[in-house]
C-alpha positions as CSV (number, residue, x, y, z in Angstrom):
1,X,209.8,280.6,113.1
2,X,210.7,277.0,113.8
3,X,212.5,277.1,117.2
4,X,212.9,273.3,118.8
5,X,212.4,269.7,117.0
6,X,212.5,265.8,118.6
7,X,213.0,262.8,117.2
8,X,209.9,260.5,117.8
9,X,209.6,256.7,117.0
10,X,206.9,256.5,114.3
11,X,204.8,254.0,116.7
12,X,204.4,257.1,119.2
13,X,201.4,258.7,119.0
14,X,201.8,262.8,119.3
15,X,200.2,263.3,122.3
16,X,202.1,261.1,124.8
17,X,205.0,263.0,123.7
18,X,204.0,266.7,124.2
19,X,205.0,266.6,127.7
20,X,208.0,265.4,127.5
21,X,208.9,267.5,124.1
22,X,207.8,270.2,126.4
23,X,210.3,269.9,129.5
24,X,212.8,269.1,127.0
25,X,212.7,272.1,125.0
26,X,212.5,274.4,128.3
27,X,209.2,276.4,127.0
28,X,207.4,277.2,129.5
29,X,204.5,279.8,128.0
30,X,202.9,277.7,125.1
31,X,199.5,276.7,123.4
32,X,199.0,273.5,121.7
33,X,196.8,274.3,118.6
34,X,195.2,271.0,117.2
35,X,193.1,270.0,114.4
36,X,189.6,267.9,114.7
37,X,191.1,264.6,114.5
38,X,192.9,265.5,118.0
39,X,189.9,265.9,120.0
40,X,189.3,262.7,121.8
41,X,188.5,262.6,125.4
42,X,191.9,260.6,126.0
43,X,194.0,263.2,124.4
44,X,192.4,266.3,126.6
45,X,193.4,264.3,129.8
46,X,196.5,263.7,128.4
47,X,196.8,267.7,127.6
48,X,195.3,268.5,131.4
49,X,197.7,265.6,133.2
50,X,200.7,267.6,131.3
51,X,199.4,271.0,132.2
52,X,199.6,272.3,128.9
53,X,197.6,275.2,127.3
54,X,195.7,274.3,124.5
55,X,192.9,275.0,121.8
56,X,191.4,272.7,120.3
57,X,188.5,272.0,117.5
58,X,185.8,269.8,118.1
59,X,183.7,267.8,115.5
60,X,180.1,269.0,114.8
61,X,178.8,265.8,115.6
62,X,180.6,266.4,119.6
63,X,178.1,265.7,122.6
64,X,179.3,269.3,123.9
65,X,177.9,270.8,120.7
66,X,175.1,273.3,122.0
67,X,173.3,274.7,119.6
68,X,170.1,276.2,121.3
69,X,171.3,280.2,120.1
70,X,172.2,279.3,117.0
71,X,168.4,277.6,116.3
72,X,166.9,281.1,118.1
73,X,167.9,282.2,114.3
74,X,168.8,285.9,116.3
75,X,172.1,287.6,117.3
76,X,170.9,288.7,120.0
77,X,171.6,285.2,121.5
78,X,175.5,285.3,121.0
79,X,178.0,287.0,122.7
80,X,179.3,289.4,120.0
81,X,181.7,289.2,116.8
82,X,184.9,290.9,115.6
83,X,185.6,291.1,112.3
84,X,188.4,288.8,110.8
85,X,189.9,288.9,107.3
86,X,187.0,291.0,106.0
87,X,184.5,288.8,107.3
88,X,182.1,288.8,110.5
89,X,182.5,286.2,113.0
90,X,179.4,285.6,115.5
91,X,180.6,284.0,118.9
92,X,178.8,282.5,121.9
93,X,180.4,280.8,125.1
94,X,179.2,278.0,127.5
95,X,180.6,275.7,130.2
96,X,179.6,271.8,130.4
97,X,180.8,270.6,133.6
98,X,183.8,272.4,133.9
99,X,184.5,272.3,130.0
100,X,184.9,275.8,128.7
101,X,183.5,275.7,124.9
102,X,183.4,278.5,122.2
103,X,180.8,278.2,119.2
104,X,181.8,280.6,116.3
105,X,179.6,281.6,112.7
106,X,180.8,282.9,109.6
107,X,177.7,283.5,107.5
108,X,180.0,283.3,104.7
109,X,181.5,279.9,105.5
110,X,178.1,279.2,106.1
111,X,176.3,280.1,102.7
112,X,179.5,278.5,101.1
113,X,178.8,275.3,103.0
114,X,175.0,275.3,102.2
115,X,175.2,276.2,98.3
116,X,177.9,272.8,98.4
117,X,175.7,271.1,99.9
118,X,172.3,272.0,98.0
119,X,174.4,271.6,94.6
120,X,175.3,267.9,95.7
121,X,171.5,266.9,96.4
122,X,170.8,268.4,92.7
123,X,174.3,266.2,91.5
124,X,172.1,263.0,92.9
125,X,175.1,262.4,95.4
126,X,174.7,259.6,97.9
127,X,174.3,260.3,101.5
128,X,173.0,264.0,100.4
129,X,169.5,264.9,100.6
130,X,166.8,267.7,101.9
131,X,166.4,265.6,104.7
132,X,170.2,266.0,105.5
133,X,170.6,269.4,104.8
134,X,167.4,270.4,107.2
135,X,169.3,268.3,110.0
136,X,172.7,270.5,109.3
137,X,171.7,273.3,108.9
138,X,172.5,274.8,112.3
139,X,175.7,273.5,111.7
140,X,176.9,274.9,109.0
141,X,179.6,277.9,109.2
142,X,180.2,277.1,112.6
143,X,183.7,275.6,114.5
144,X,183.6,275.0,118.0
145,X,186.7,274.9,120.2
146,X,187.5,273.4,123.4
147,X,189.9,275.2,125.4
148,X,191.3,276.3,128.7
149,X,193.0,279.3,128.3
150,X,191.7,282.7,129.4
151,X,191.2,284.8,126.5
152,X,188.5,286.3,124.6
153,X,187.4,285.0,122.1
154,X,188.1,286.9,119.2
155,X,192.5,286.0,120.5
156,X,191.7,282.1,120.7
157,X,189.9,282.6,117.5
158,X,193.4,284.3,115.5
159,X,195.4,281.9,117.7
160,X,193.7,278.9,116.3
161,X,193.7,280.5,112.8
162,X,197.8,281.2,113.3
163,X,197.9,277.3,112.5
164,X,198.2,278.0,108.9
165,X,201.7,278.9,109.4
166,X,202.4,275.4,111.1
167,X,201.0,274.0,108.0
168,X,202.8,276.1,106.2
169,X,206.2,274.6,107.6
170,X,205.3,271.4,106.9
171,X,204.2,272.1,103.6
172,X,207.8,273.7,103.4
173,X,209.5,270.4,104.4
174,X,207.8,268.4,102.0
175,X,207.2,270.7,99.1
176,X,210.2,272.8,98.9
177,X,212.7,271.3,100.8
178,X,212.1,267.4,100.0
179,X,212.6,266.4,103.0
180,X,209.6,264.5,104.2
181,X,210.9,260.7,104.1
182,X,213.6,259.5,105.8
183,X,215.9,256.8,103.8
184,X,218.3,256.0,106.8
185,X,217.8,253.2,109.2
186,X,221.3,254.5,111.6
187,X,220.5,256.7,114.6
188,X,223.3,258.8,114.1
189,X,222.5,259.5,109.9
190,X,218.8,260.1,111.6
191,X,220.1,262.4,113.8
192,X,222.2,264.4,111.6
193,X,219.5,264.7,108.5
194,X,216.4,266.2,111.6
195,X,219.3,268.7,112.2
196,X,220.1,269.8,108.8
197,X,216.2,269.8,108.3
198,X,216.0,272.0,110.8
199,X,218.1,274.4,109.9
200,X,217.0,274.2,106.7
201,X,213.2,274.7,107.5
202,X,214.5,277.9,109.9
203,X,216.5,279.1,106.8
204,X,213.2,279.0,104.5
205,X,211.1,280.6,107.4
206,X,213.5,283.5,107.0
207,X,213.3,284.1,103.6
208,X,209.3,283.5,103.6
209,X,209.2,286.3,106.7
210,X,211.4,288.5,104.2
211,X,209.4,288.0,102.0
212,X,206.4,288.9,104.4
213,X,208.0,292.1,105.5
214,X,208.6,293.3,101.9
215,X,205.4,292.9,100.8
216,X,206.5,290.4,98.3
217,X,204.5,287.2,98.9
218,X,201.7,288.0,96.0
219,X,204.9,288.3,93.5
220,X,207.5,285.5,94.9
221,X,207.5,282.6,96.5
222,X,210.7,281.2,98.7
223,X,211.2,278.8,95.7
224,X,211.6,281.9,93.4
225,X,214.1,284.0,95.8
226,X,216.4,280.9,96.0
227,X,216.5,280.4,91.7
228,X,217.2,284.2,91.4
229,X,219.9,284.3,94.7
230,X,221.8,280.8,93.6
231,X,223.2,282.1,90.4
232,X,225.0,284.8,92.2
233,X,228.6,284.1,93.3
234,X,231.8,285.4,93.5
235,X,234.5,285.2,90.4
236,X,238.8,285.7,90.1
237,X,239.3,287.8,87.6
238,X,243.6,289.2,87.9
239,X,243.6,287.8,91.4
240,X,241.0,290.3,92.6
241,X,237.3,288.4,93.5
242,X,234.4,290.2,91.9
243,X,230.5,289.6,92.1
244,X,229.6,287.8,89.1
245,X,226.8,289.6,86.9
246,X,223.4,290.2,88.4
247,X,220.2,289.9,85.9
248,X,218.1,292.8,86.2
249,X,215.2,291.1,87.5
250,X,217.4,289.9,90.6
251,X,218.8,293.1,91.2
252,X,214.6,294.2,91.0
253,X,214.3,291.9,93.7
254,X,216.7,292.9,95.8
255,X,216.0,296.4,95.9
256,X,212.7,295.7,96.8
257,X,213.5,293.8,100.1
258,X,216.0,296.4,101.0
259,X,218.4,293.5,100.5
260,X,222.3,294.1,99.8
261,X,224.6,291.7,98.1
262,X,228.6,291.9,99.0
């Protein structure tokens, strides 16, 4: 659930504000989670200088890349796996001058990956050939994270892997809620819309964790509880307000989410 927003001028990068977003919000237990494009060397002294947590994806083509286990073509070189989402995850750990590193394999992301890859040399795509694929193929089905938070690795895996539901907000805000461009130049107007976004946003998490709960996400989305909810409301019939009519379909909705209308 969205808990705490902050007002950034667009010509701030993200990173030089995470400290201060941080003593301003007053959390004081918290893990950034980034995405690739995050992991420059600037950016992790930027994270260490701030003393925040943080787990963070590095590029296949990264320096700290080690891939000596995974060329042993064994499993008896990695650590051990954990099963996530129905599929087997491989893990290995290393240290590179004080850098703590995890390298992870999904054989399924990795026969994906190479079947993509094999199909493009056959589609005569530039840029893909045997050649290519015989200098990837260590790589593929792996993501390696940079971190420095104590945990095993199958909790830093789910913790990274928790970042679909920041995506999810923000696909929320622009998606569902329309409220990814702002057409106000006055501070105050600026202000006042990031609130009522906010709200907004914390309002839609709710319903989507309803949702959750009920067991309703394969058969509604937040989009249709709000057109079945919005047609309810109250009417003054002999100076007495009633509920107006409820479809049948509503009312099925409802009763599923143990949800009471009065």
């Amino acid at each position: 659930l969205p808990v705490y927003y902050r007002i950034v001028p667009g010509n701030i990068r993200d990173v030089t504000s995470f400290g201060q977003a941080v003593n301003e919000s007053g959390i004081s237990d918290m893990v950034v989670i980034a995405d690739k494009g995050f992991g420059s060397e600037a950016n992790f002294e930027m994270l260490e200088a701030s003393k925040l947590k943080y787990i963070v994806p590095l590029k296949r083509n990264n320096g700290l890349f080690i891939r000596d286990k995974l060329k042993t073509g064994s499993k008896d070189a990695f650590d051990g796996y954990f099963m996530f989402n129905g599929r087997v995850i491989w893990y290995y750990s290393y240290e590179v001058d004080g850098k703590k590193l995890l390298v992870y394999l999904d054989n399924d992301l990795k026969n994906e990956e190479e079947k993509d890859y094999i199909r493009r040399i056959e589609s005569n795509y530039d840029d893909y050939t045997r050649e290519g694929f015989l200098e990837k193929q260590y790589d593929f089905g792996t993501i390696i994270f940079r971190t420095n938070l104590d945990e095993n690795a199958e909790k830093l895996y789910c913790l990274y892997k928790s970042r679909g539901e920041i995506e999810q907000s923000f696909d929320f805000l622009k998606n569902l809620l329309e409220l990814d461009v702002v057409y106000l130049q006055d501070k105050y107007a600026v202000e006042a819309w990031a609130f009522i976004n906010h709200i907004s946003l914390m309002l839609a998490f709710l319903i989507y964790n309803l949702l959750r709960s009920g067991n309703q996400l394969s058969t509604y989305s937040i989009s249709d509880f709000i057109f079945h909810l919005k047609y309810i409301h109250k009417v003054k019939v002999n100076n007495s307000w009633l509920t107006s009519e409820i479809s049948g379909k509503t009312i099925k909705l409802l009763t599923s989410l143990d949800l009471h209308i009065t």
